[in-house]
Jmol script that loads the backbone (N, CA, C; Angstrom):
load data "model"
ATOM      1  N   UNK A   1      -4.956  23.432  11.708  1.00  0.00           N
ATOM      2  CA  UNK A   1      -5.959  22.848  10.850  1.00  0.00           C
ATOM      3  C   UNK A   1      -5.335  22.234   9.588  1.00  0.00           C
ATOM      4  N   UNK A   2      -4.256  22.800   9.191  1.00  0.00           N
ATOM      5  CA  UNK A   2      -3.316  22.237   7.974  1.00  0.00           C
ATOM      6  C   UNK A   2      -3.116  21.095   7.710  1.00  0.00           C
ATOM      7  N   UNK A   3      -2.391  20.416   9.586  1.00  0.00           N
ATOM      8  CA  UNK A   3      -2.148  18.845   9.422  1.00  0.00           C
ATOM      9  C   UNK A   3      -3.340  17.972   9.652  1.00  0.00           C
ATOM     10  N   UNK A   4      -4.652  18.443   9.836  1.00  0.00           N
ATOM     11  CA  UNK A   4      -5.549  17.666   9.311  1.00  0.00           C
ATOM     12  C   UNK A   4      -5.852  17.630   8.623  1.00  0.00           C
ATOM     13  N   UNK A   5      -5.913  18.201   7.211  1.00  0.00           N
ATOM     14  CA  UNK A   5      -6.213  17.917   5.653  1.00  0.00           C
ATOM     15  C   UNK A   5      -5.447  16.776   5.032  1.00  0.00           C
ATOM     16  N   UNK A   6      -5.861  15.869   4.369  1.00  0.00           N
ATOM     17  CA  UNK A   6      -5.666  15.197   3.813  1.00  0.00           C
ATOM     18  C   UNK A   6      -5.007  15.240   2.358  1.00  0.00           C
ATOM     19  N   UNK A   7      -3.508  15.896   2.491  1.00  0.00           N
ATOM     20  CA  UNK A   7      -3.214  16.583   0.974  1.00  0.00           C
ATOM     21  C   UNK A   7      -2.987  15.731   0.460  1.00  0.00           C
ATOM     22  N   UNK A   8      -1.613  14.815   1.289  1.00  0.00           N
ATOM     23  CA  UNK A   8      -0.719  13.480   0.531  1.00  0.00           C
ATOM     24  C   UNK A   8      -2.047  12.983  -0.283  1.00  0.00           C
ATOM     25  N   UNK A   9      -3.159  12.415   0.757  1.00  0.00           N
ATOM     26  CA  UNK A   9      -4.194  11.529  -0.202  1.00  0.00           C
ATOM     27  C   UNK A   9      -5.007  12.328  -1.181  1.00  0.00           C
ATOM     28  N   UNK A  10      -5.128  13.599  -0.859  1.00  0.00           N
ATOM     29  CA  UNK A  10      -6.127  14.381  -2.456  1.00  0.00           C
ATOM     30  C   UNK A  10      -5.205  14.445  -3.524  1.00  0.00           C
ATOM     31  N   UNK A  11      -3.221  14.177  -3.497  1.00  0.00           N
ATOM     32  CA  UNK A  11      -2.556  14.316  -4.452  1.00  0.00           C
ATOM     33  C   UNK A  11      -2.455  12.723  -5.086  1.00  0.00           C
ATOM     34  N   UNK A  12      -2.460  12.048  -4.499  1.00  0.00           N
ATOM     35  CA  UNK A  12      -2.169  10.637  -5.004  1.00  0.00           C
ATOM     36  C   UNK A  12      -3.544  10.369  -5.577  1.00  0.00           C
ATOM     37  N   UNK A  13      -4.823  10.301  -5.336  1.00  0.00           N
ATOM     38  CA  UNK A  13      -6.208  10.582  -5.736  1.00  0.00           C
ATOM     39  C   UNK A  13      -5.802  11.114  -7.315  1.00  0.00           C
ATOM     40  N   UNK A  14      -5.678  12.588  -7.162  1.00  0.00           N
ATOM     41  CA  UNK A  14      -5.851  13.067  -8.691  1.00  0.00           C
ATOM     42  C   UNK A  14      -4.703  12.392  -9.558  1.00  0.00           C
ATOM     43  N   UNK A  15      -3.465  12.039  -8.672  1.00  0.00           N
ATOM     44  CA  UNK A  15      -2.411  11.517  -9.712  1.00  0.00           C
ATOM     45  C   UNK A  15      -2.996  10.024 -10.587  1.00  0.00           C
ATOM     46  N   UNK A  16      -3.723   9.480  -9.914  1.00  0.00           N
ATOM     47  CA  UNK A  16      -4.534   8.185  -9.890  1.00  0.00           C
ATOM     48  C   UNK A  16      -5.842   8.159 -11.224  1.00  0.00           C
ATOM     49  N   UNK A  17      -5.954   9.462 -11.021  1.00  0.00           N
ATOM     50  CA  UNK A  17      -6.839   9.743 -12.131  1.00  0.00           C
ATOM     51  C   UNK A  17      -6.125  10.319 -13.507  1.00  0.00           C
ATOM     52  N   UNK A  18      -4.966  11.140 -12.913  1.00  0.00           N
ATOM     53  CA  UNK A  18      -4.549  11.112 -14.601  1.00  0.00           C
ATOM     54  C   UNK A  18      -3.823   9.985 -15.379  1.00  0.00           C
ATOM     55  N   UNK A  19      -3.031   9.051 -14.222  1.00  0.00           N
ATOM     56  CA  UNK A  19      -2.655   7.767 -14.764  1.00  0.00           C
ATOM     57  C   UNK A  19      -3.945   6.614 -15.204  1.00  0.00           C
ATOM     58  N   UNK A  20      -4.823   6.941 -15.122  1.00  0.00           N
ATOM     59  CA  UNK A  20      -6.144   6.452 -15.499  1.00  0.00           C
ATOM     60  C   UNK A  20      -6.744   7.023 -17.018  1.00  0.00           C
ATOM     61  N   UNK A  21      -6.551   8.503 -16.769  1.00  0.00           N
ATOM     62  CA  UNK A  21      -6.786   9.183 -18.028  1.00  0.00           C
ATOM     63  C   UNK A  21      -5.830   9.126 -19.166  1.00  0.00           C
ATOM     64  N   UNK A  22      -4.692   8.528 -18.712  1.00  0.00           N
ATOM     65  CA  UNK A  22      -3.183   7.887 -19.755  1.00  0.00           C
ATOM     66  C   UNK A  22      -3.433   6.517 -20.177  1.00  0.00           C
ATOM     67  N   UNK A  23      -4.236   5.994 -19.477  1.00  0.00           N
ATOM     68  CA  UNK A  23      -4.387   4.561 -19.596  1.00  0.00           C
ATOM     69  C   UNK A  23      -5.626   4.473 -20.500  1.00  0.00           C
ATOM     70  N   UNK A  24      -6.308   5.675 -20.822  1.00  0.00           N
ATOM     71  CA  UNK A  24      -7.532   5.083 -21.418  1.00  0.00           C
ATOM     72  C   UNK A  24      -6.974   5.689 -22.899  1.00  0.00           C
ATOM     73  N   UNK A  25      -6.144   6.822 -22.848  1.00  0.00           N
ATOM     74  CA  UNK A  25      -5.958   7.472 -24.050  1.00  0.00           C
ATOM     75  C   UNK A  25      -5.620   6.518 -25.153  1.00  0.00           C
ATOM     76  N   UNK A  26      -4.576   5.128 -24.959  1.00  0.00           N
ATOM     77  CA  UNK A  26      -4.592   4.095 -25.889  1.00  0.00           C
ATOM     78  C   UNK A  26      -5.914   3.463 -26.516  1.00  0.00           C
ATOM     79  N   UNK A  27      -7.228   3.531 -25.843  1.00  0.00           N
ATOM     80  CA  UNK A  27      -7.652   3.366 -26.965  1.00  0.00           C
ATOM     81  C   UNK A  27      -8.837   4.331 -27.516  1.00  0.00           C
ATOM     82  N   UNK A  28      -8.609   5.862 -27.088  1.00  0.00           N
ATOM     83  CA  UNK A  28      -9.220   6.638 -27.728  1.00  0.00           C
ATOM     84  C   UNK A  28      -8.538   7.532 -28.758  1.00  0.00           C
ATOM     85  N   UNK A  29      -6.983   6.827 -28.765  1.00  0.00           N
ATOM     86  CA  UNK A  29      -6.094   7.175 -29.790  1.00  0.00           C
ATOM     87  C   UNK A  29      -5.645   6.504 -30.872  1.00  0.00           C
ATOM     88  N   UNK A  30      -6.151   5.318 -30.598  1.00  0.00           N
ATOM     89  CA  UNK A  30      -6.343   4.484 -31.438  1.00  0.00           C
ATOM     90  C   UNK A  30      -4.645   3.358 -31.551  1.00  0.00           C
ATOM     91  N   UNK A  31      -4.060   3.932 -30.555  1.00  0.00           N
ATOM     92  CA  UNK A  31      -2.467   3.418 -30.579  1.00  0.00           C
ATOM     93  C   UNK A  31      -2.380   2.038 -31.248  1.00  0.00           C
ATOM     94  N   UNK A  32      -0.854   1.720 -31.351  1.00  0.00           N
ATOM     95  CA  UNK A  32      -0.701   0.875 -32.306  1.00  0.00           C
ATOM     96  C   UNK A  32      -0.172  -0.290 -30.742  1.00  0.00           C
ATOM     97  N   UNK A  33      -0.386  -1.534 -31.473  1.00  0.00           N
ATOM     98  CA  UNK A  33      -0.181  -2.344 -30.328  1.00  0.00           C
ATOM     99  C   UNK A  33       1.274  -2.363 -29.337  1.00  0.00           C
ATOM    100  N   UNK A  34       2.182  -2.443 -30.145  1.00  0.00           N
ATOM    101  CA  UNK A  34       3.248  -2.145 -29.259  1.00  0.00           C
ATOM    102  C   UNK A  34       3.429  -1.109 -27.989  1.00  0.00           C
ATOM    103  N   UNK A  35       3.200   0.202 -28.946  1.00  0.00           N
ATOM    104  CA  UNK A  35       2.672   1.405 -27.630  1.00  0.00           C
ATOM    105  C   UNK A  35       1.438   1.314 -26.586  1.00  0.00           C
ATOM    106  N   UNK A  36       1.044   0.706 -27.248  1.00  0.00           N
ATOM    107  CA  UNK A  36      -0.670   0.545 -26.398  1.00  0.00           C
ATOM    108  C   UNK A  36      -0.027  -0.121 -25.260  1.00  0.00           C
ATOM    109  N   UNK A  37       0.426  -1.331 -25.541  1.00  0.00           N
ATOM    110  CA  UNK A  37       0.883  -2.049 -24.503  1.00  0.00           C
ATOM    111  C   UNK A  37       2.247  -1.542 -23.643  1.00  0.00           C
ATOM    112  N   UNK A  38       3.197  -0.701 -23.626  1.00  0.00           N
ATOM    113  CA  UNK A  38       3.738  -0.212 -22.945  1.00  0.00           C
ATOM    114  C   UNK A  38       2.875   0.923 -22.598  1.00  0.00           C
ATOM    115  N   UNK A  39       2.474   1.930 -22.609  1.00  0.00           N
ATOM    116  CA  UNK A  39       1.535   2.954 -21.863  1.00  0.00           C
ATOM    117  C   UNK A  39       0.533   2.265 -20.948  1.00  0.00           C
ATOM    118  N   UNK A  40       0.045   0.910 -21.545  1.00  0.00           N
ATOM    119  CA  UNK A  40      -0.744   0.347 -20.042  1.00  0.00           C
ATOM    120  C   UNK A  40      -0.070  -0.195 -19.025  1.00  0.00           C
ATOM    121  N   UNK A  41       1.143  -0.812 -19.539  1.00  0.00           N
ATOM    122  CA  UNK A  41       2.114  -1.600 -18.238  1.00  0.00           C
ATOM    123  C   UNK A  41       2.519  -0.810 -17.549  1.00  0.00           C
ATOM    124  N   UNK A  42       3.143   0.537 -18.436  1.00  0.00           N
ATOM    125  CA  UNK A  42       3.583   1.531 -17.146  1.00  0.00           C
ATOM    126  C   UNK A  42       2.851   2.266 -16.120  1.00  0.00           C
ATOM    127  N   UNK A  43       1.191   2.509 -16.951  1.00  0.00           N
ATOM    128  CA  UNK A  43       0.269   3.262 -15.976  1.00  0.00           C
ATOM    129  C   UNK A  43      -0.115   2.525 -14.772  1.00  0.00           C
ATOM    130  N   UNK A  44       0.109   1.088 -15.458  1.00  0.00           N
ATOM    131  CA  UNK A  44      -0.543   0.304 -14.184  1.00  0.00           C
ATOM    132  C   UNK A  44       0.505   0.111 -13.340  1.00  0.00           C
ATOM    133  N   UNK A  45       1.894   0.101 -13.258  1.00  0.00           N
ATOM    134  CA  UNK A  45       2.423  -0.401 -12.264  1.00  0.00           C
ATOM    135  C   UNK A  45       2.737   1.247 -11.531  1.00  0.00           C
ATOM    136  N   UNK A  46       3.000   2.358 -12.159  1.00  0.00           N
ATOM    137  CA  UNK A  46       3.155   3.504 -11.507  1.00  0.00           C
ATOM    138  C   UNK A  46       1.600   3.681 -10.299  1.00  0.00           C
ATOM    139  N   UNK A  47       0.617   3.208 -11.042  1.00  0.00           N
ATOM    140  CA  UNK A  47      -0.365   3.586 -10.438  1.00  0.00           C
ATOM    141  C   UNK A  47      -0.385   2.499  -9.165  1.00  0.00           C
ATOM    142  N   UNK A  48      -0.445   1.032  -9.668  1.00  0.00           N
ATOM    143  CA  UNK A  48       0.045   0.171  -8.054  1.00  0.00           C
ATOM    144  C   UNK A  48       0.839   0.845  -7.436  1.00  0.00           C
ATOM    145  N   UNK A  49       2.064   1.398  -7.628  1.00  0.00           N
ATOM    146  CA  UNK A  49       2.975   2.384  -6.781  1.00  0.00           C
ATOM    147  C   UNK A  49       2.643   2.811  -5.605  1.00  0.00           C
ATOM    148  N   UNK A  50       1.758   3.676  -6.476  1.00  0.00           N
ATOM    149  CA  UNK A  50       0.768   5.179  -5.893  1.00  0.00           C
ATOM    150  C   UNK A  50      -0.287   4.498  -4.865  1.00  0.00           C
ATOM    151  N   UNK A  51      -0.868   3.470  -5.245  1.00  0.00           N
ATOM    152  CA  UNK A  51      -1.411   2.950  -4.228  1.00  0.00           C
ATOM    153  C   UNK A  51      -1.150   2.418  -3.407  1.00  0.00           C
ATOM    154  N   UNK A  52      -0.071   1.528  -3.613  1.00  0.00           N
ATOM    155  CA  UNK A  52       0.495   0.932  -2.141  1.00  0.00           C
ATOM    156  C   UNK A  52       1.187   1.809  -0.931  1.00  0.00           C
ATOM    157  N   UNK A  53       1.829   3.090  -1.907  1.00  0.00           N
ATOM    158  CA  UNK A  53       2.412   3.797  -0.768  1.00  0.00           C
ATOM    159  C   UNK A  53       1.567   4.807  -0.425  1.00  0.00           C
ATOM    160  N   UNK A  54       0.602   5.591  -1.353  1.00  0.00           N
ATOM    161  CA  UNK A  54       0.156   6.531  -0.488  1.00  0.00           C
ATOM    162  C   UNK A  54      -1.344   5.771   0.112  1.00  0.00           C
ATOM    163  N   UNK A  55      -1.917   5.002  -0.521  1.00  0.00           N
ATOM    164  CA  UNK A  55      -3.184   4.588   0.297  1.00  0.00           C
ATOM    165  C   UNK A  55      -3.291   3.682   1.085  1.00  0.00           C
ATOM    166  N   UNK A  56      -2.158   2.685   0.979  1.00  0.00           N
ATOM    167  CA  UNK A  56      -2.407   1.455   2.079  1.00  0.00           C
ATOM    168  C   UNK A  56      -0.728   1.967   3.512  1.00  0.00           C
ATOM    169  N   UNK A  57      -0.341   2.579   3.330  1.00  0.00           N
ATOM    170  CA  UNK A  57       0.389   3.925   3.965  1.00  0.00           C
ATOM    171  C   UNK A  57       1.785   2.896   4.409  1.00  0.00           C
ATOM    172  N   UNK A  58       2.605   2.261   3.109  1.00  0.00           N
ATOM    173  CA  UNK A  58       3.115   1.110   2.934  1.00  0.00           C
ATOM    174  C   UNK A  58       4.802   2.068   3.654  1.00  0.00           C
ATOM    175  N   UNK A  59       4.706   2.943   3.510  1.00  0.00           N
ATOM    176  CA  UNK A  59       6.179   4.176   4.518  1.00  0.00           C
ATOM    177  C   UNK A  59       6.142   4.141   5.083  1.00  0.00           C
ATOM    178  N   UNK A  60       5.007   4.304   6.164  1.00  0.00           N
ATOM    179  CA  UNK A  60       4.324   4.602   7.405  1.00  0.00           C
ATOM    180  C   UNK A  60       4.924   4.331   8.488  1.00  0.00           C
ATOM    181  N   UNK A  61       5.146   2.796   8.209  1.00  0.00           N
ATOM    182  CA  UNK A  61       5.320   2.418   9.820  1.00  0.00           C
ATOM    183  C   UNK A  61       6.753   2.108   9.832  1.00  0.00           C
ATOM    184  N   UNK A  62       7.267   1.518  10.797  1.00  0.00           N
ATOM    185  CA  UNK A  62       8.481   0.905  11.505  1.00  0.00           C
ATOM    186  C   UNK A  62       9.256  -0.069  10.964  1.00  0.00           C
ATOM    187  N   UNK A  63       8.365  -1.225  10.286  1.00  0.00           N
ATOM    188  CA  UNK A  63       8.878  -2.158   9.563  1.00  0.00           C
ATOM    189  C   UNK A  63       8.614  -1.558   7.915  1.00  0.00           C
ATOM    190  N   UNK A  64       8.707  -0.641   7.637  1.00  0.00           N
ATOM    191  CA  UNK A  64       8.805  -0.426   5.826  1.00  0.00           C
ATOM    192  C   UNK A  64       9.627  -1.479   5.039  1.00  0.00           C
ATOM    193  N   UNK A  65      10.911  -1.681   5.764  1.00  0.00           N
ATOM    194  CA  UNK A  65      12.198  -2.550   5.201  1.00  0.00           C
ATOM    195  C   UNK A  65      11.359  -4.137   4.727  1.00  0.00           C
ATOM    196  N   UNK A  66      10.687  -4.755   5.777  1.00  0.00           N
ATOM    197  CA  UNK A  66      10.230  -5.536   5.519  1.00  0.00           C
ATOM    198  C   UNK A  66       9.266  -5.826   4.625  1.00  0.00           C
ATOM    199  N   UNK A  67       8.473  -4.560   4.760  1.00  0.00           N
ATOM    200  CA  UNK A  67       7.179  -4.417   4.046  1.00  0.00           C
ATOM    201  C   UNK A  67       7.529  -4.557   2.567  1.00  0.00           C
ATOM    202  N   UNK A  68       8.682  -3.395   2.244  1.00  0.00           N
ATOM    203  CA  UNK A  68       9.252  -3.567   0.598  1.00  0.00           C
ATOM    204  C   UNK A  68       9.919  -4.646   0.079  1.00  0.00           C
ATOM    205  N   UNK A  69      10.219  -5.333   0.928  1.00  0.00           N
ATOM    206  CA  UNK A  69      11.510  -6.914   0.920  1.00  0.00           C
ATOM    207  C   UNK A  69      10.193  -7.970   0.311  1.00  0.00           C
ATOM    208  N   UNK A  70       8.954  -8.050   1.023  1.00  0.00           N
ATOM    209  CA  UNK A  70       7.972  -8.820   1.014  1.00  0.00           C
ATOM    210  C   UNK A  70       7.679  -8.977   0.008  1.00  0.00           C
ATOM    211  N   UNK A  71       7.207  -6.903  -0.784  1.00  0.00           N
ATOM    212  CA  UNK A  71       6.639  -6.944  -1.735  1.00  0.00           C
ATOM    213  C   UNK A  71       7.910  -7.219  -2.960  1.00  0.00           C
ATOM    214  N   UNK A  72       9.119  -7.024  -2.885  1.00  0.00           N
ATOM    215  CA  UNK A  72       9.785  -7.160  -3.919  1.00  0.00           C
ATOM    216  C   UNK A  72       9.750  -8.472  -4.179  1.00  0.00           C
ATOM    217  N   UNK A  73      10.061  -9.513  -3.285  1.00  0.00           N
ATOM    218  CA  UNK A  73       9.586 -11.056  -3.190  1.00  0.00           C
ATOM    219  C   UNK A  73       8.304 -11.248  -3.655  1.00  0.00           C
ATOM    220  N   UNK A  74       7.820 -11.200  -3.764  1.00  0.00           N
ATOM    221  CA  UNK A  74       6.304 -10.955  -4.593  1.00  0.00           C
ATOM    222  C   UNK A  74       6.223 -11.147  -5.752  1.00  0.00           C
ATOM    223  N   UNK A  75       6.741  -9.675  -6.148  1.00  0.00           N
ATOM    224  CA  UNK A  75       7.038  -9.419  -7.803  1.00  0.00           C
ATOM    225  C   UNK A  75       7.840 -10.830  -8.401  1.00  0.00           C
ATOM    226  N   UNK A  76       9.207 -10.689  -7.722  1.00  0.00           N
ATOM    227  CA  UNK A  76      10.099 -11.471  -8.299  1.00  0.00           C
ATOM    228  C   UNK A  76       9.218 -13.040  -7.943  1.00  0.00           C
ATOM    229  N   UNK A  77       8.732 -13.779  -7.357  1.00  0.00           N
ATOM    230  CA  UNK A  77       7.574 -15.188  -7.543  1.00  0.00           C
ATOM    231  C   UNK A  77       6.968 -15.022  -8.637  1.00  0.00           C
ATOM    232  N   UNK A  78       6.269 -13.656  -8.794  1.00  0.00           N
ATOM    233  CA  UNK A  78       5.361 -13.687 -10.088  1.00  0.00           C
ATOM    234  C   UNK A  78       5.818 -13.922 -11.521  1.00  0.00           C
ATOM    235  N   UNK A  79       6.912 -12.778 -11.613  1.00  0.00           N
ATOM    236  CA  UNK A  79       7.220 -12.840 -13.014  1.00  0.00           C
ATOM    237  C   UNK A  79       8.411 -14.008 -12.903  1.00  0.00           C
ATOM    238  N   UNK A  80       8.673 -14.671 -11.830  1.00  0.00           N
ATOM    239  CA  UNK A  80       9.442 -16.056 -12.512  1.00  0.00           C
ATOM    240  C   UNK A  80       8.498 -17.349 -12.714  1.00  0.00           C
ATOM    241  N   UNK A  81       7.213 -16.716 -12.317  1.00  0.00           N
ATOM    242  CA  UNK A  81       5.710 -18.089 -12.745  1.00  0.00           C
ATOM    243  C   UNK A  81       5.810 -17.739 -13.620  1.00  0.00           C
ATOM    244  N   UNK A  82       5.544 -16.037 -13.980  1.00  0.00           N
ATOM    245  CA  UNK A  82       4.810 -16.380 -15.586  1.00  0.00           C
ATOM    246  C   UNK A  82       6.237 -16.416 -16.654  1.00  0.00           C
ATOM    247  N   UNK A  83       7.532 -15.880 -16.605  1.00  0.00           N
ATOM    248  CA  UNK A  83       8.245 -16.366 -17.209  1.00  0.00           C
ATOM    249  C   UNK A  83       8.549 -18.027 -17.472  1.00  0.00           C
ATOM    250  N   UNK A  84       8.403 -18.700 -16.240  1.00  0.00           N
ATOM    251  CA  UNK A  84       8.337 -20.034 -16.741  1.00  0.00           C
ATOM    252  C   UNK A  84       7.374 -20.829 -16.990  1.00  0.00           C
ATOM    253  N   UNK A  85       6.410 -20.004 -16.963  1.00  0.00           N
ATOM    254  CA  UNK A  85       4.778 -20.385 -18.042  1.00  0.00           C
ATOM    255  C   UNK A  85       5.317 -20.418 -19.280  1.00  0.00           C
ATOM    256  N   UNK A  86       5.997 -19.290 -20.203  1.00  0.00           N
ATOM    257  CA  UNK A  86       6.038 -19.120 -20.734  1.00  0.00           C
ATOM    258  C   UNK A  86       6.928 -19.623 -21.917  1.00  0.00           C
ATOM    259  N   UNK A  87       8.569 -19.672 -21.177  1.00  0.00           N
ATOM    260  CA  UNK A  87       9.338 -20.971 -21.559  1.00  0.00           C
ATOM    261  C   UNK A  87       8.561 -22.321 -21.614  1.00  0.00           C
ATOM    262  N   UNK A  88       8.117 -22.799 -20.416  1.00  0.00           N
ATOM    263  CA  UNK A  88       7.351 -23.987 -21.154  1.00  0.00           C
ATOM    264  C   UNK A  88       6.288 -24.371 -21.754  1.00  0.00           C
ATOM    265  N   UNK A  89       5.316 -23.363 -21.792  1.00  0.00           N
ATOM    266  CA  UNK A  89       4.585 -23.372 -22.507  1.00  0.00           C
ATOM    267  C   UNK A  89       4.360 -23.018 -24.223  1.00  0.00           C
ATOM    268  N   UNK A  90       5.037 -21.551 -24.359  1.00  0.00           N
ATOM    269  CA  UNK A  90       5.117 -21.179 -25.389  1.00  0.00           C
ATOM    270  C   UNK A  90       6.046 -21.125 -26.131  1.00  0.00           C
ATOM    271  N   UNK A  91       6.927 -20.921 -25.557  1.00  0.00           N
ATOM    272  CA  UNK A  91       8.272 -21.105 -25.880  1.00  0.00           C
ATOM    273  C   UNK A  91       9.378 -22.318 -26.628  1.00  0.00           C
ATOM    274  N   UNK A  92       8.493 -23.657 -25.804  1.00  0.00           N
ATOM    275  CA  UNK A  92       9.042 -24.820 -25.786  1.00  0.00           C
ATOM    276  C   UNK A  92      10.314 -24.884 -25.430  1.00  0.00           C
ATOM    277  N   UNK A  93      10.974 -24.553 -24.197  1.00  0.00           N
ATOM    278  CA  UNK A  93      12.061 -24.470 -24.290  1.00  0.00           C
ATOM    279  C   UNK A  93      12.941 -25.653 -23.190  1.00  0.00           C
ATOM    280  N   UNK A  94      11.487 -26.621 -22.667  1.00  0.00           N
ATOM    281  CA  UNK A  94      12.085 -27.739 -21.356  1.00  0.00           C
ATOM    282  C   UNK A  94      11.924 -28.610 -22.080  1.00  0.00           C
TER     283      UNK A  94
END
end "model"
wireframe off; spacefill off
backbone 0.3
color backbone group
């Protein structure tokens, strides 16, 4: 009956909620902007983490290698859009 309980997902669940309950504490603490904004970047990407691997079950299968290659390709598209949003936009730097 053990390996039908659902632990992995009742632990990633509550972990989900205290990285939620970290994420709200910035502004019931009134944090100062710098911190505010690192305590949300980190909750949120630990918490994407948590979701991709324990709820969309991103270990799981056979192709993982690919699966993480995809998503690292991902990341790295994104933050070289918005880095070069940013050079040329704000930055002025083209």
């Amino acid at each position: 009956m053990k390996e039908l309980f659902p632990m992995k997902q009742i632990n990633g669940f509550v972990f989900s909620l205290l990285l939620t309950v970290a994420a709200l504490s910035v502004y019931f603490f009134d944090m100062s902007y710098q911190l505010g904004m690192t305590v949300l970047l980190v909750t949120a990407f630990v918490q994407a983490g948590v979701q991709f691997v324990i709820f969309m079950h991103a270990g799981e299968s056979k192709e993982k290698g690919t699966i993480y290659s995809t998503l690292f390709y991902g990341v790295f598209l994104a933050l070289a859009a918005i880095l070069g949003s940013l050079l040329t936009l704000v930055w002025d730097m083209m």
